[in-house]
N, C-alpha and C positions, 0 to 999 in steps of 0.2 A: 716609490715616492722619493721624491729627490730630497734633500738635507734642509733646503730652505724651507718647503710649505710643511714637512714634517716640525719644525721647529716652528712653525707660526699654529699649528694643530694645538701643538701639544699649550703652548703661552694663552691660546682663547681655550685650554679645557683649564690649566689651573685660574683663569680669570676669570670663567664661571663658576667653579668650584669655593673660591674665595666670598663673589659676591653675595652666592646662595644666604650663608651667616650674616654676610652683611645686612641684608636685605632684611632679613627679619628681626635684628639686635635692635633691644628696645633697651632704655634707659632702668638699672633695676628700682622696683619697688619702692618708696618710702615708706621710713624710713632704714636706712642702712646701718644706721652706728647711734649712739646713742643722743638724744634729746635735751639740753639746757633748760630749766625752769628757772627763771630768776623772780625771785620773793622780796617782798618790802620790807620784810621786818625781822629782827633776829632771830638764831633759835632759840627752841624753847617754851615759847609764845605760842596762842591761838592760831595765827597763821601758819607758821611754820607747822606745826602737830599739824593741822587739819590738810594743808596741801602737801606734806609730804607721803599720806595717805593715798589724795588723790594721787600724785605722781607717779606710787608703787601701784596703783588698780592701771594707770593708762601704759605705764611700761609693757604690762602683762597682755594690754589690747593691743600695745601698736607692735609688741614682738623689737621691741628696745626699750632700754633700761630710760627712763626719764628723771636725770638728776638734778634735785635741788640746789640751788645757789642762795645764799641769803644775802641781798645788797640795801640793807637797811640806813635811813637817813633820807633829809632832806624830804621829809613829811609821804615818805613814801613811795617818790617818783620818783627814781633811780632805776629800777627796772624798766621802765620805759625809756627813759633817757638812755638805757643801754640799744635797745632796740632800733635806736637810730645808727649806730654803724656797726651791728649785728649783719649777716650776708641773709640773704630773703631766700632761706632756701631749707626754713623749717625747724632748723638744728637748735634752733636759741627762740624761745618764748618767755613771755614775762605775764606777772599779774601785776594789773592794772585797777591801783584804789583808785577812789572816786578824785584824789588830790588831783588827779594828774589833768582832769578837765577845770583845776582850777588855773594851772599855771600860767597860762598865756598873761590873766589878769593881776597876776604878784610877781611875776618876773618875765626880765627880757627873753624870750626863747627862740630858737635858729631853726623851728619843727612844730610842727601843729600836730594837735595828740589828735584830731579829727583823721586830717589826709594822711599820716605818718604812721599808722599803727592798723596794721592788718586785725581785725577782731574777729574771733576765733569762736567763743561762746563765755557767758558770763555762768558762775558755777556755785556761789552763794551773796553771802551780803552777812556782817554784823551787825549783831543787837548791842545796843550802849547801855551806861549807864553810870551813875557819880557812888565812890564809896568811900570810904576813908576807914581806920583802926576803928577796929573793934572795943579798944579802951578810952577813945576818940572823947570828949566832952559834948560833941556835936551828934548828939543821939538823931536827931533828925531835920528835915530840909526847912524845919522853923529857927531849929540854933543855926543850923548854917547862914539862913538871910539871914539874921539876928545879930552874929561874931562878926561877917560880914559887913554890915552898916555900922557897928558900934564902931570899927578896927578897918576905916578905908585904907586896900590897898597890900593888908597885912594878911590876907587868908589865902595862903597858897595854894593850887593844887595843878598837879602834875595830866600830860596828854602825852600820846605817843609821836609827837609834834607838833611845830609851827604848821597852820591852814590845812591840819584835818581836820576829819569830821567832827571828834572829839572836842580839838579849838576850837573851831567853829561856832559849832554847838554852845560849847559856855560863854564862848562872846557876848550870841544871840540870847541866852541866861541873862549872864549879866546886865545887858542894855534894859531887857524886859522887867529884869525885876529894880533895876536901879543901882547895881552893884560895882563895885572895883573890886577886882581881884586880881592874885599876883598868878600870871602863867608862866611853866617851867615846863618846858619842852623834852621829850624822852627819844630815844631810837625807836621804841618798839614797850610791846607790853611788858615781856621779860626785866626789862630794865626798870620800867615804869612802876610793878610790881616793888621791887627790890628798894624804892626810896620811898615808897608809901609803908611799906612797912616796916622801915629803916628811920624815920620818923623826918624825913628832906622833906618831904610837902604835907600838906594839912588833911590833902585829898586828893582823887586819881580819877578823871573820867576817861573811861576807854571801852570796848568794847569787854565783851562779856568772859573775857581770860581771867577774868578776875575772881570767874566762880569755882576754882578750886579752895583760894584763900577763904571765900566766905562759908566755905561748906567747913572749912577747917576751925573757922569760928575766930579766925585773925581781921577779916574788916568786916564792916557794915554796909549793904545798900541804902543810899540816901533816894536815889529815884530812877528809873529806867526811861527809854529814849521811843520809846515805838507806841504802836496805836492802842495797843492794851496790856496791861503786866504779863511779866514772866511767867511761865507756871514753875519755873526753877524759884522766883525771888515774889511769892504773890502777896507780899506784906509790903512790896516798895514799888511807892505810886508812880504814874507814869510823871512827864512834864505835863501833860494835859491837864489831867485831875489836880497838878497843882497851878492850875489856872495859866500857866504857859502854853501859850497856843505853838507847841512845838513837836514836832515829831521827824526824829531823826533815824535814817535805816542808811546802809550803805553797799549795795550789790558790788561785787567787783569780779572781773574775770581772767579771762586771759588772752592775750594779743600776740601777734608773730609782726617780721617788721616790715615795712609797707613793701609791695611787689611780690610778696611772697605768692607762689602760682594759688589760685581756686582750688585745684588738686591737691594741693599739698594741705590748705587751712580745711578743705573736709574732711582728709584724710586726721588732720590731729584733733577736727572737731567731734569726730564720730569716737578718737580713741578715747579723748578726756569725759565724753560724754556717756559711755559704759561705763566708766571708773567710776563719775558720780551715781552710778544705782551699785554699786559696792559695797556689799555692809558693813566693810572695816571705813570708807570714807564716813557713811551715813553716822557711824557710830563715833565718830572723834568729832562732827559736826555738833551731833548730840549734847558732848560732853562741856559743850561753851555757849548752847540754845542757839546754836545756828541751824539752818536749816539749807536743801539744797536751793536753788535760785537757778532755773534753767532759761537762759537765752540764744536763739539759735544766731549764726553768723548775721545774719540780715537783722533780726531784733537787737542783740547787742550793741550794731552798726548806728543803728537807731536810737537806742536808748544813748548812746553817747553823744550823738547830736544834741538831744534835748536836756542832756543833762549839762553839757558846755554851756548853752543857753544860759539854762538855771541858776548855774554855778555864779555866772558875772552879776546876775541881778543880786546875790546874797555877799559876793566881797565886796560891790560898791556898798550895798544899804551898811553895813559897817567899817564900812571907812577904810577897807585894806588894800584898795587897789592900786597897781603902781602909778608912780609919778609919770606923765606925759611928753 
């Protein structure tokens, strides 16, 4: 064999030799490295304890470590807000409170939390509730309307934010039973905690983080938020029983950023989704009467549609929506 066709032999054997691995190299696995969770609210707190739970059971499902972030403020949408120049490629998740379908209607936004937010699965929802000191003069939700009316304006009490649920909520109080009251806004329950029993506000509505202090015997429940008592608090009435036609619950879950592949959100829907049947998550869920809230990608996708809806109809009827 002459030199020429020997050298063009041998150039098509390593050229198929080469392509063979090419041919079959598939993109590896997700995921490869580890996971971002970004949280609404400091540590410490309800949220923080209960998802960092979760995070450790879905680390051990997806075979990477899934680390919490805490980006608390601004009533909770910050971790969404991150999502928007987050890379759609799995690494970086957030949970998403219920605020964050309010914003379109209290602030200018460059992002729709509908089209913008890949949703993954929803994983519980808090129980609320109003309490205040345990040494408090306002033994129950009669002195409260009561100091209330006598003192327009003067009866403070603390929320884990501007246009959460919590605000909301006592807005929607307020209006109904006829009251002014002074709101003072918190990062998160942690803090929220710390100036109610610091004596900065009169009273604290937030979710149910509050039930370590009251089992400690430092505040009081004045009333809970859902369709029938705690069995943690079954001596404090609902709103309803007190003739407030109001019931407040707040699912929240968790979202990846828009474009993120189908592959990849089943891929972290099925790991977070083992994590929630984990009896270290079930049991910190426990510890604050929460419970799990399962929504698959398409339900979630769903509930948040309807809940955007909802949302606009409750910031107009109290007068908070932005200027035009």
């Amino acid at each position: 064999m002459s030199r020429r066709p020997l050298i063009a032999a041998l150039s098509a054997l390593v050229a198929s030799t080469l392509a063979v691995p090419l041919a079959h190299a598939q993109a590896p696995a997700f995921p490869v490295k580890p996971i971002k969770l970004i949280i609404a609210f400091p540590a410490g707190g309800p949220t923080d304890i209960t998802m960092r739970a979760l995070a450790d059971g879905a680390g051990k499902a997806l075979g990477q470590p899934v680390i919490v972030e805490n980006k608390p403020g601004a009533g909770g949408t910050l971790p969404a807000q991150a999502l928007q120049t987050a890379p759609a490629d799995g690494y970086t998740v957030a949970q998403i409170p219920l605020g964050v379908f309010r914003l379109p209607y209290t602030t200018r936004l460059t992002w729709d939390p509908i089209k913008d937010i890949s949703y993954v699965l929803n994983v519980t929802g808090y129980a609320f509730g109003l309490v205040v000191p345990a040494d408090s003069p306002l033994k129950s939700w009669t002195h409260f309307v009561g100091y209330a009316k006598a003192n327009p304006g003067r009866l403070s009490y603390g929320s884990t934010g501007t246009l959460t649920s919590p605000h909301l909520t006592m807005e929607q109080v307020a209006q109904k039973a006829g009251l002014q009251l002074q709101h003072v806004p918190y990062k998160g329950s942690a803090d929220l905690m710390q100036a109610v029993l610091g004596g900065h506000v009169m009273a604290a509505a937030d979710s149910t983080g509050f039930a370590p202090q009251v089992e400690a015997g430092k505040l009081r429940v004045l009333n809970t938020w859902g369709d029938k008592r705690l069995d943690k608090f079954p001596d404090a009435p609902t709103l309803k029983e007190l003739g407030l036609d109001i019931v407040q619950n707040s699912p929240f879950g968790i979202g990846a950023p828009r474009g993120t592949s189908p592959e990849v959100v089943k891929r972290l829907h099925d790991g977070f989704k083992q994590a929630m049947e984990q009896p270290a998550y079930l049991d910190a869920l426990k510890r604050y009467d929460m419970v799990p809230i399962y929504m698959s990608s398409a339900q979630y996708r769903k509930f948040a549609e309807e809940t955007f809806v909802r949302e606009k109809a409750l910031i107009e009827k109290l007068g908070l929506a932005k200027a035009q």
